[in-house]
N, C-alpha and C positions, 0 to 999 in steps of 0.2 A: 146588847150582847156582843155586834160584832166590835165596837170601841175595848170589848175587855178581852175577847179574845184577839184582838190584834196588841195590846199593853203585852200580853203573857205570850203572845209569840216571839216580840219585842226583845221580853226581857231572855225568853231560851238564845234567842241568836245572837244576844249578847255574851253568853254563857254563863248568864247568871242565876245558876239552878236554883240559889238557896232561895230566892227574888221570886224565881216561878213559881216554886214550893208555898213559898206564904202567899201569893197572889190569890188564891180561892180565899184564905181567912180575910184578906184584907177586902175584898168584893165582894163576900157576900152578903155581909151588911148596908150594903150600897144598891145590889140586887134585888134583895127583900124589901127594899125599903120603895123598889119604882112600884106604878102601876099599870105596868106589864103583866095580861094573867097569865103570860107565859113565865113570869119569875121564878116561883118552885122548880119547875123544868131547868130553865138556865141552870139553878145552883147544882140542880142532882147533878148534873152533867158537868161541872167545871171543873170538879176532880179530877176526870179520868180525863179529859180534854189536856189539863196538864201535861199530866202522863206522857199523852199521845204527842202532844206537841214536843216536849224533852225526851221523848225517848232518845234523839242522839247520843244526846248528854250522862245521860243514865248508863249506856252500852257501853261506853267509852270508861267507866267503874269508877268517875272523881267522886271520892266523898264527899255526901254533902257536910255542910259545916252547919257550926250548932245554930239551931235556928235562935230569932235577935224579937226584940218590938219591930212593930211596921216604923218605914221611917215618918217621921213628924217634917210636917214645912211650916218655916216660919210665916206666919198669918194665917193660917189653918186651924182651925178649932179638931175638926176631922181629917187626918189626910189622907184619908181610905180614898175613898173617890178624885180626891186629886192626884193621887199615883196609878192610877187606873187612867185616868184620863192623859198623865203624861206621860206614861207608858205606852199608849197608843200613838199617840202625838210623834213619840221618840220613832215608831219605826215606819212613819209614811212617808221621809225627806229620800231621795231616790240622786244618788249619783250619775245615773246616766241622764234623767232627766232634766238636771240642773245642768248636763253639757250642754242637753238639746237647746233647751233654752238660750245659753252663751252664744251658741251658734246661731241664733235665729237674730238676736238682740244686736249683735256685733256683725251681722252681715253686713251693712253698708253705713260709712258714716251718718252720724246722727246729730248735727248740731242742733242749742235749740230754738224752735221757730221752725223746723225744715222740715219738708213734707218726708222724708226718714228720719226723724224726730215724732212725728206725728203718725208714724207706721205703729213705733216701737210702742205710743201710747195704746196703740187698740189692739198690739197684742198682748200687755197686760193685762189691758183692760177686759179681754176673752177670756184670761185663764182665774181673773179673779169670779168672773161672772161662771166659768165653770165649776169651780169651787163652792159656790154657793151666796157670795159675796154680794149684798145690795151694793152694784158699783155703777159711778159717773166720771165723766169726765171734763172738768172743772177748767174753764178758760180765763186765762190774765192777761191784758197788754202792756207788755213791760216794754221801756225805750235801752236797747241795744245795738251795737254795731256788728258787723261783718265786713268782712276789709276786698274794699276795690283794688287797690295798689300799695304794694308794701317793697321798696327797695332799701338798701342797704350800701354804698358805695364809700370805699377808700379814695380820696381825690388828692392826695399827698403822705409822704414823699414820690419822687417819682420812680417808678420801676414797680411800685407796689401792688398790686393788682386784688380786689374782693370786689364781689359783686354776690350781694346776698338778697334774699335768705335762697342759701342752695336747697334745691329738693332734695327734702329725705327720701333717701333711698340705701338698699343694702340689698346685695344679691342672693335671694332665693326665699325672701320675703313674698308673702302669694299679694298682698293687702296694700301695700304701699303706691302704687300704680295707678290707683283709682282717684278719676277725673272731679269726686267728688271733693276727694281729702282739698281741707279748708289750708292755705297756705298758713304757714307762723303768722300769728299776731296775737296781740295782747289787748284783750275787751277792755274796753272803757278806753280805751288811749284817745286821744283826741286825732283828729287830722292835721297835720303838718311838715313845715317842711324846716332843717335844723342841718346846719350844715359849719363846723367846728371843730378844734381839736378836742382829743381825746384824752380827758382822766379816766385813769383805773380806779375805783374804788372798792375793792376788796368786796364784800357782800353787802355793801351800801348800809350800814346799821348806823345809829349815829354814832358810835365808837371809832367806828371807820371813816366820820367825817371828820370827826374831831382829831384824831390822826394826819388826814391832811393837810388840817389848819396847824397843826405844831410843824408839819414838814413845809408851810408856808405857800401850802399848792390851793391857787383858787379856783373853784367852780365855775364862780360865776360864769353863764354866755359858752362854756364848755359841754362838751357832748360826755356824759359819764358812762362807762363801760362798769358793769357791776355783777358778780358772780347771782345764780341762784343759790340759794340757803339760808339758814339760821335767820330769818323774816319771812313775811307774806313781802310777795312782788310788789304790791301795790303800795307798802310803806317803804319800798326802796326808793318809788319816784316819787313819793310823797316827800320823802328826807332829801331827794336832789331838788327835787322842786323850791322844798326853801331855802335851798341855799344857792337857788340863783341858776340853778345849771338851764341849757338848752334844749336836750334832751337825753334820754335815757337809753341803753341797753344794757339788757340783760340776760346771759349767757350761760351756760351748763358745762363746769369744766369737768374734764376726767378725771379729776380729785374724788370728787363729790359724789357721780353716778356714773362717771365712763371705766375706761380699763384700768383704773389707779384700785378700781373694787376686786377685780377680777373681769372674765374672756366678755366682751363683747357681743352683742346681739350683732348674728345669730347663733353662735358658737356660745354665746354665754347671756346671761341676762342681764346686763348693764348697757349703756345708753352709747352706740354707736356713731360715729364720726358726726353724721348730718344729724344724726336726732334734736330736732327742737321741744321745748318746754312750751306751749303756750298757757296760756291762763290772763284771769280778770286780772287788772290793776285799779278797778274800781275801788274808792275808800271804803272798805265793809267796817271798817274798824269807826266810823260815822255811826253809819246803818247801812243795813245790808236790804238787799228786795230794790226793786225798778225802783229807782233813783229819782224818778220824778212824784211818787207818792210815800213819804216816809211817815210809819204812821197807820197809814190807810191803804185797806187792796185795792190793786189795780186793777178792778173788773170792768171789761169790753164797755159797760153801761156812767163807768163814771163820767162825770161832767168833766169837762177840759179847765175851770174854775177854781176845780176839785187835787187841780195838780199844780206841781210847780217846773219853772224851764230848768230843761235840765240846764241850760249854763250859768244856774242860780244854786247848782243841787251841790252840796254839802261833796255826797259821792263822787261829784266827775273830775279826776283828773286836768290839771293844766298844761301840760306840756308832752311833744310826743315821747311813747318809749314802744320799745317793739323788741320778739329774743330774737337770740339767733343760736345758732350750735356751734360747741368749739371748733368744728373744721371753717367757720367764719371768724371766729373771734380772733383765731390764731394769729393769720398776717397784722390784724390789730395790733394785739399785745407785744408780738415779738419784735416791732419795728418802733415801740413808744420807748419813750428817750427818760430823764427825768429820774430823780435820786432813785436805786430800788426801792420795790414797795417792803412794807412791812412781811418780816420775815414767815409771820398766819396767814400773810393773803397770796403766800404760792402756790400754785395751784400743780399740776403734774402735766403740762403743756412743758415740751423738754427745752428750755431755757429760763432763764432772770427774768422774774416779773421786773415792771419800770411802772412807776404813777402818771408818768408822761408831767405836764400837757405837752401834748404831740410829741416829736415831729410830726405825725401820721392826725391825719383830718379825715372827716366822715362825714357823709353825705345822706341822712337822712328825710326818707319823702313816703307821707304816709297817707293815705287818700282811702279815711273810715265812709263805712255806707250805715248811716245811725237809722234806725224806723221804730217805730212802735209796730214790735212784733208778738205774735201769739203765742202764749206757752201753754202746754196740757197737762194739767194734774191728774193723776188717776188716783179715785178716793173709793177706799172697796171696803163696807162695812158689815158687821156683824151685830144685831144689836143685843144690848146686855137683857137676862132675862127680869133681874132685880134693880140694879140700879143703870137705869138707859141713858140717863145724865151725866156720866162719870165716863168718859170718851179717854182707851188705852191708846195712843197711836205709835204704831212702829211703820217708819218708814226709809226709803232710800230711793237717792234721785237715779233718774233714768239719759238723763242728758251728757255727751260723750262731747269733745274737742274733736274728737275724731272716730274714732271706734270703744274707745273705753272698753275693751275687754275687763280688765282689773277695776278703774277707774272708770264707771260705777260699778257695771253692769256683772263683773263678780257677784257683789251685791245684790241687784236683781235676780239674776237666778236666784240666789240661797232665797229673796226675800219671796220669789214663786215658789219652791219646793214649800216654805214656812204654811204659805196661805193653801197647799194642795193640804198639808198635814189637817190644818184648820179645818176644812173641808171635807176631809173625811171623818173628824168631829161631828161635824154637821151629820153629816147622813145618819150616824148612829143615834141618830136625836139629842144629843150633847150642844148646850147652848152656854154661852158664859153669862157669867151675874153680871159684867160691867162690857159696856159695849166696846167691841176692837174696832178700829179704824188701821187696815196697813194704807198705805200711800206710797204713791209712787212721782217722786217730784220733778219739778220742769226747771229748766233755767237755772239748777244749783251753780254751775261751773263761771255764768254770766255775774254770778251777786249772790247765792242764796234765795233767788226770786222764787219760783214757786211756792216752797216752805213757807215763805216768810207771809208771802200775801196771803197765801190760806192761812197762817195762825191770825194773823191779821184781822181777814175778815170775819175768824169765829171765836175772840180774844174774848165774849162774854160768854161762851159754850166751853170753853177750854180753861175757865175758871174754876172746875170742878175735873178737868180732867188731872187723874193719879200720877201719869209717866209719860214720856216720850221718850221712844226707843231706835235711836239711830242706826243706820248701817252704811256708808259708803264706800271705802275700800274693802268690800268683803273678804276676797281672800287673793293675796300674792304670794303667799308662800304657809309655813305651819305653825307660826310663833304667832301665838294668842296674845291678843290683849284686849284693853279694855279703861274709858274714862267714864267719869260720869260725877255728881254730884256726890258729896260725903254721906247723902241718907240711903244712897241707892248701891253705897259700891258692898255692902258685904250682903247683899240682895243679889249681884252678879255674880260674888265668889260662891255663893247657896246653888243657883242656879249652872255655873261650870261644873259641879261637884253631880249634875243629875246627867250630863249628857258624857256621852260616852265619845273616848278621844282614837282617832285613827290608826296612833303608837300603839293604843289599849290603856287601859286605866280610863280615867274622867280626864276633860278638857282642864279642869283645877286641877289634876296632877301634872301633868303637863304646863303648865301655866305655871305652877309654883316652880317648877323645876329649871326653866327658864329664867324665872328672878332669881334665882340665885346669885349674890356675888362672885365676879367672875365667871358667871356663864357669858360664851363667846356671844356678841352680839352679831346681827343679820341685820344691816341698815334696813328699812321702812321706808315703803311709800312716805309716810310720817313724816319720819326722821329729815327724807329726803326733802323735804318742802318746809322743814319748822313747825309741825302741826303740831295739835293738842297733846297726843300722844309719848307726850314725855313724863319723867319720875314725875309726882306729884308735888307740892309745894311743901307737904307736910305727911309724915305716916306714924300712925299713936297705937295699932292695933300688931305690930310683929307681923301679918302674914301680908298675904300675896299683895302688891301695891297696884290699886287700880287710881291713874292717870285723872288730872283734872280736865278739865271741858271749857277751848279758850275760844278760837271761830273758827270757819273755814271749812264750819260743814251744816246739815240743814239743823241739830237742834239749838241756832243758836237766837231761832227766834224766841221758842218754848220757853227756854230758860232764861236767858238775859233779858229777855222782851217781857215773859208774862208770867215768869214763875213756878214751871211747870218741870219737877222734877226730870235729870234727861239724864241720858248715857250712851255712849257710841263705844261698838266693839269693832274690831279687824281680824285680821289672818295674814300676819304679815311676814314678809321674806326678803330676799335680795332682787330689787325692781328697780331698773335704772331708764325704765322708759315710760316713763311718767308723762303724760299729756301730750304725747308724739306719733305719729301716725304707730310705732312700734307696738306700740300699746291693744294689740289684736289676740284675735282667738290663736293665729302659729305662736306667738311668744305664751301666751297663757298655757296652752295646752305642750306648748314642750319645759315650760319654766313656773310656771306660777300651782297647778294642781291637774298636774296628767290623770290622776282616776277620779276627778274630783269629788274623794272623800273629804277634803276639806269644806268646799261647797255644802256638801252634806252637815257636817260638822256646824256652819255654819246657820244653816237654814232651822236646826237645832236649836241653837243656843238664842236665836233672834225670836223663833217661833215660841219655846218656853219664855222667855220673857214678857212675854205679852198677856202669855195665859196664864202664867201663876198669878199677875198682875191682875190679869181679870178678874181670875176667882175665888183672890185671895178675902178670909171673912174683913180682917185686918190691912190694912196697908201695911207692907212691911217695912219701911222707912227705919232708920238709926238714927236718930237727932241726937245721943251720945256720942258719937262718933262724930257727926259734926262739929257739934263744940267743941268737943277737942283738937280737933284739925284747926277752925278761926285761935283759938287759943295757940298756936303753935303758929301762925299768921303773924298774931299781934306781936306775939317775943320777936319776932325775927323784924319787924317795925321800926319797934323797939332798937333794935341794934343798928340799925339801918339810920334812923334816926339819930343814934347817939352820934356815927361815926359822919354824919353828913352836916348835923344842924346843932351837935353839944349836947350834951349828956344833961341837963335839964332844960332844954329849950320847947319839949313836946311830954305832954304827959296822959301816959296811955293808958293809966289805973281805971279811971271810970270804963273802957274798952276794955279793958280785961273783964272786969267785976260783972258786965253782960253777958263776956265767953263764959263765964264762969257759969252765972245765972243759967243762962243756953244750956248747956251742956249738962247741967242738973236736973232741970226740966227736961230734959231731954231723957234721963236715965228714968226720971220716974216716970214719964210715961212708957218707958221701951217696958218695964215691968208690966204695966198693964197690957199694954199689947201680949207677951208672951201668956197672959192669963185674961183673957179678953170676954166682956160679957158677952149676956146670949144676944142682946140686940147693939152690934155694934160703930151704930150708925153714927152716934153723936163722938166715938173716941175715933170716928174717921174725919169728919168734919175737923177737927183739932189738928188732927197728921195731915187733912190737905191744905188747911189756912196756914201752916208754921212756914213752909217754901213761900207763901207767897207775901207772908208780912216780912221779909230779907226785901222786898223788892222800894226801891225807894222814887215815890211817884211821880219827881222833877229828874230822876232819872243823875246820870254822874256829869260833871261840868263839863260844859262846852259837847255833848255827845248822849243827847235826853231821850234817846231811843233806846239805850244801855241801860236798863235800872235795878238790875241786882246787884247790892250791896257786898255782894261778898266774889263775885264772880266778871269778869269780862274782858274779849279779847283785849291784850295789852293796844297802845298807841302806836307805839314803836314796835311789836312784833308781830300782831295782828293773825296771827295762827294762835301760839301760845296764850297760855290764859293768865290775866296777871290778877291773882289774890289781894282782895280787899282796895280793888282797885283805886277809888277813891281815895284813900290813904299814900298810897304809895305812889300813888302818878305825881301828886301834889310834893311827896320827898323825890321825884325822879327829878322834877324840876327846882326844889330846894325852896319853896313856897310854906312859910308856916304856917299863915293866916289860913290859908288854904287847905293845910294839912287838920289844923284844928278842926274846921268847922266840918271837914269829911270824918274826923273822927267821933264829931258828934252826933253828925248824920249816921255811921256804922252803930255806937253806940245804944240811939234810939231802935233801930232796925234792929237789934240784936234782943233790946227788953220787950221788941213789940213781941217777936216768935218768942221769946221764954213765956209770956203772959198767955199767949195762946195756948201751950201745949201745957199751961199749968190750968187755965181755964176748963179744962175735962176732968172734972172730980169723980 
C-alpha cells in the first residue's frame, strides 16, 4: 500500500490530476490480486485518499481532461502494476540528498588505489546496504602508475623560460590547495627522460600526421606537442609513437575548452589558464582492464603465471608523454619557427601557430611509480523474484583524477538517489522478476579496470544477463542525451517519455527539442574529449537520435567483450574543466546543477531503466531497428569502398542480403513481442542469444578482446565508435583481402542473429 500511495502522491506533485484520477482503476486490480488480508481495506480507501492527496489541484479549479486507457509499456503484458510501481519509484530521487552525497564523495581527492579511494568505496557501500542491497565489496590488482616526478623544461632558445607543469591554481577556488591533489600526469606513460625539439601537431589524428609529411616535417627523435580533442589521448601517442617521435605532449588550448567558449573558471565554466587535463594513455583501443590480464580478472588470488609483464602488454605505451595547460604550452608554440601550421590547427592562443621543428627544445623527465595496486568494486544486489539468473546491471564508476565532482561522482550521486528509490521499493514488499545488480566501479579513469575485470570474472553469469546500464558523466549541465545499442535506443526514448523533466514536460520532450536542427549546441564533457556521444552512424526511425556506444567509459566490456545489450546516458552542458583539479563541488554547484534537479532528473531516468528492464514480461529489444541501422552501415561501405578501392573491387550483396534477413527477423519477432504469450520464456531466450550471436569469437584482427561485429572503439579514435568495424578498419588501411574476409565474417554474424530470432516459432 505504502509503494501505491507514494506512485499517486508522485503523480499529484507532478500535476498530473487526470494520472491520479485513473491511479485507483489502474491498482486495484493489482491490490485485489495480493495476499494482503488487508487488501479490501486498501481499495475502499484509495478513493478518497486520492482526493485527499490532490486536493491542491482540485482547489485550484484545472479541469480535468477526458479520461484515456492506462498507459501500455512495451514488454508489459499488464502495465497496472508497473505504473504503480514506477510511479512510486519516480518520487523517492531527492535533490538535496544527491547534493549531500556530491559533497561527501568529492570531499577529498580520490585516485584509485587511495585510501580516499577506498573511503568513498564504503560509503557507497553503507547507503547500498541501507537501502536494502545484498552488497560486497570486490577486490582487484591491477598494475598502475602514480607519478614521482613530472617536469617539463624549455632548454632553447635562449631567453625563453617554462618550467612546468605549473600548479593549478585560480583565486577563490576553496579545493585547489589540497596537498592531496595528484600533480598532471597521464597513466600508463612510461618513465623517461626525452629531451628535443618541438613539433606541433595539431590534435595528433593521423590526418595530422599526414599533413606534416606533405609539409616535409619529420617526427622522428622529435618531442611532438599535440592539442587535446577529436581522439582519445592514448591514440595520439600511439600515432607519435609510430612515427618515430621522442616524446609526446599534450595540451588543452582556449579553442577548445578555455575562453575561446566563453568566461573562465571562476567567473565562468570553461577551463582556466593552469587547468590541466590529466587521463590514461594506456591502448584501450587493444583491451582495456589491468594490462597485465587481458582476458581474465585480476583477482588478489591469481597466480603471477596467470599474467603477463606488463612490458610484453599490448596496452603499455612506449615512449613518455605527459599534459600540460595552455598557460605552459604557450612560450612553446609562440616561439616555434617552421612554415605556419595548417590553417584547422589554430588554436585561440593570440598569435601564428608554427609546426616548428624548433627553434625551441624541451626537456622532458618523467619518473612513473608503476605497483600492482588495489581497486574496490562495490556490487549491491537485489535478487530477481522469477528469473535470479538474468543479472540487470546499472552502473558508474566512483574513481576521480582528482575530485570528480562532474566526472564521475555526478553520477554517483544520481546512481545513490536511484538505489534509495529501489529501496524504498523494497520496504513496500515490492521485489523484481530479474535480479538488479547497481555497481559502483574502481579504476575506470586508469583503463576501464574495475568494470572490466568484474564482467570478466562473471563472463558465464553475464551470458544470460538482459542489459547493461551505464552512467558516467551524470550531469554537467541540462542537455540530455543518450547512446546505446540499436535494440535498446527506442527502450531509452520509451523510458525519457515516463520521467518528468525540470523545464516541465518529460525528459523526451526536452530531449527531442534539443535535436532539433539548428538548436544552439552546448559543448559536452563528450564532445570535449571525442567520446561516444556523437550523432549516430545511421538514424532510420525520424525521432530523437540516440548516439552509438564506441569506448571510454565502463560498458565497454558488456558489450564489445560479451555481448550484453548497453547504453550510457548524460546531462550535459558547458564544462571546460574536465580531469583538473577544477573539476569540484565550487564549480559544480555554482555551474554544473545549483538545485540539483538535474541530479534528480537523473537518478530517474538510470533508476527506471533498470526496473522496467527488470520487470519487463518481454525483453523489450528492437532488432528492426537494428537491421536497419547495419543496412545503412553497409551503403555507406559501399561508397567508401567504391571511392577508395573501385567500384567493383569489393562486393557487399551477400552483407547486405544478411541486413536484410536481420532486420526482417527482426520485425517478425518485434510483433510477437508486442503480443507475447502467457509463458514467455523461450521468446526471451531468442531476444537474449540474438546480441550475442553479432559477437565474433577470434574477436576483430590484430585486437581479439574486441568481438562485436558490428560495434567497437575505432584504432585511430578510441572514444568514438566505428560501425562494422572489421570492414572498414581493413578500407581505412585500403586492404581488400582483408576487407573480404571481415565481410564474410560480418556476413556469417549477421545470418547467425537472423536464424536465431527466426528459431522462436
Amino acid at each position: 500500500m505504502k509503494m501505491v500511495m507514494l506512485g499517486i502522491d508522485s503523480l499529484c506533485r507532478r500535476g498530473q490530476l487526470l494520472e491520479a484520477q485513473e491511479a485507483p482503476l489502474r491498482v486495484l486490480p493489482y491490490l485485489l490480486s495480493q495476499r494482503d488480508p488487508m487488501r479490501f481495506v486498501y481499495a475502499a480507501l484509495l478513493s478518497s485518499a486520492v482526493l485527499l492527496s490532490c486536493l491542491p489541484i482540485v482547489v485550484s479549479g484545472r479541469a480535468p481532461e477526458p479520461s484515456g486507457p492506462p498507459p501500455s509499456i512495451f514488454g508489459f503484458r499488464d502495465a497496472v502494476p508497473e505504473n504503480a510501481t514506477e510511479a512510486a519509484f519516480l518520487a523517492v530521487p531527492d535533490p538535496k540528498l544527491a547534493e549531500g552525497h556530491l559533497r561527501i564523495l568529492t570531499q577529498a581527492p580520490h585516485m584509485a588505489g587511495t585510501p580516499e579511494d577506498k573511503a568513498t568505496a564504503d560509503y557507497v557501500a553503507q547507503k547500498f546496504r541501507e537501502a536494502g542491497l545484498d552488497t560486497e565489496i570486490v577486490e582487484y590488482k591491477a598494475w598502475f602508475n602514480y607519478p614521482l616526478e613530472v617536469s617539463v623544461d624549455v632548454t632553447a632558445p635562449a631567453g625563453v623560460e617554462m618550467h612546468g607543469p605549473t600548479r593549478e591554481h585560480v583565486e577563490g577556488d576553496p579545493y585547489d590547495d589540497d596537498p592531496r591533489v595528484v600533480m598532471p600526469f597521464n597513466g600508463m606513460s612510461p618513465s623517461g627522460d626525452a629531451e628535443a625539439e618541438v613539433v606541433y601537431a595539431g590534435y595528433g589524428t593521423p590526418e595530422d600526421f599526414e599533413k606534416l609529411e606533405k609539409l616535409k616535417i619529420d617526427v622522428r627523435g622529435k618531442i611532438v606537442l599535440v592539442r587535446y580533442g577529436q581522439n582519445f589521448r592514448g591514440v595520439k601517442e600511439f600515432i607519435a609513437q609510430e612515427h618515430g617521435a621522442a616524446g609526446v605532449i599534450i595540451y588543452s588550448d582556449p579553442f577548445d575548452d578555455g575562453w575561446r567558449r566563453g568566461d573562465k573558471y571562476p567567473e565562468g565554466p570553461w577551463r582556466p589558464d593552469t587547468g590541466v587535463q590529466r587521463g590514461s594513455v594506456g591502448y584501450m583501443f587493444e583491451f582495456p582492464g589491468d594490462p597485465t590480464t587481458p582476458g581474465i580478472a585480476s583477482l588478489p588470488s591469481l597466480p603471477e603465471n596467470k599474467r603477463i609483464s606488463p612490458g610484453e602488454s599490448a596496452q603499455m605505451p612506449k615512449i613518455p608523454v605527459t599534459p600540460l595547460s595552455y598557460h605552459d604550452a604557450w612560450p612553446i608554440l609562440q616561439h616555434l619557427g617552421g612554415p605556419d601550421s595548417p590553417r584547422e590547427w589554430q588554436g585561440s592562443l593570440p598569435f601564428t601557430y608554427h609546426v616548428g621543428p624548433g627553434p625551441v627544445r624541451v626537456k622532458m623527465h618523467l619518473k612513473q611509480d608503476y605497483q600492482f595496486r588495489t581497486l574496490w568494486d562495490v556490487i549491491g544486489r537485489v535478487r530477481g523474484s522469477q528469473s535470479p539468473d538474468e543479472w540487470v546491471v546499472a552502473g558508474n564508476h566512483r574513481d576521480a583524477w582528482v575530485y570528480g565532482a562532474v566526472d564521475p561522482n555526478s553520477g554517483t550521486a544520481a546512481m545513490l538517489e536511484s538505489v534509495h528509490g529501489v529501496g524504498e521499493l523494497l520496504k513496500s514488499g515490492w521485489k523484481p522478476k530479474r535480479t538488479m545488480i547497481f555497481a559502483s566501479w574502481d579504476g575506470e579513469e586508469e583503463g576501464l579496470m574495475g568494470s572490466t575485470e568484474w564482467a570478466e570474472q562473471h563472463e558465464s553469469e553475464l551470458a544470460r544477463a538482459p542489459a547493461y546500464f551505464n552512467m558516467d558523466v551524470g550531469v554537467s549541465g541540462p542537455k540530455f542525451g543518450a547512446s546505446s545499442v540499436p535494440s535498446l535506443k527506442q527502450f531509452l526514448r520509451d523510458v525519457a517519455k515516463s520521467v518528468p523533466s525540470p523545464k516541465g514536460g518529460t525528459v523526451y520532450d526536452e530531449w527531442q527539442k534539443a535535436d532539433q536542427p539548428g538548436t544552439p549546441s552546448t559543448q559536452s564533457p563528450a564532445e570535449a574529449i571525442g567520446d561516444s556521444r556523437r550523432r549516430p552512424a545511421a538514424s532510420v526511425g525520424g525521432d530523437v537520435l540516440v548516439g552509438d556506444l564506441g569506448s571510454g567509459s565502463d560498458y565497454s566490456a558488456f558489450q564489445q567483450h560479451l555481448g550484453v545489450p548497453s547504453s550510457d546516458i548524460t546531462s550535459n552542458g558547458p564544462y571546460g574543466v574536465y580531469h583538473s583539479v577544477f573539476d569540484n563541488f565550487a564549480w559544480f554547484k555554482k555551474f554544473g546543477d545549483p538545485d540539483f534537479v538535474y541530479e534528480q532528473q537523473m537518478a530517474r531516468v538510470f533508476g527506471l531503466e533498470a526496473l522496467r528492464m527488470a520487470d519487463a514480461d518481454v525483453l523489450p529489444y528492437d532488432y528492426e531497428e537494428y537491421g536497419k541501422e547495419i543496412a545503412v552501415y553497409l551503403d555507406a561501405a559501399r561508397q567508401r569502398a567504391e571511392s577508395k578501392l573501385g567500384v567493383r573491387t569489393l562486393d557487399l550483396n551477400a552483407a547486405t542480403a544478411a541486413a536484410k534477413h536481420f532486420q526482417e527477423a527482426g520485425a517478425k519477432i518485434l510483433a510477437k513481442q508486442k503480443n507475447p504469450p502467457r509463458d514467455p520464456a523461450r521468446l526471451n531466450q531468442a531476444l537474449l542469444s540474438a546480441e550475442r550471436a553479432l559477437l565474433v569469437p577470434e574477436g576483430l584482427p590484430h585486437r581479439p578482446w574486441f568481438r562485436h561485429a558490428i560495434y567497437a572503439p575505432g584504432e585511430y579514435t578510441g572514444y568514438a565508435a566505428v560501425v562494422i568495424p572489421g570492414v572498414n578498419e581493413a578500407l581505412d588501411k585500403g586492404d581488400v583481402e582483408r576487407a573480404r574476409q571481415q565481410l564474410a565474417t560480418l556476413t556469417a554474424a549477421l545470418e547467425r542473429a537472423a536464424r536465431v530470432l527466426e528459431g522462436y516459432k
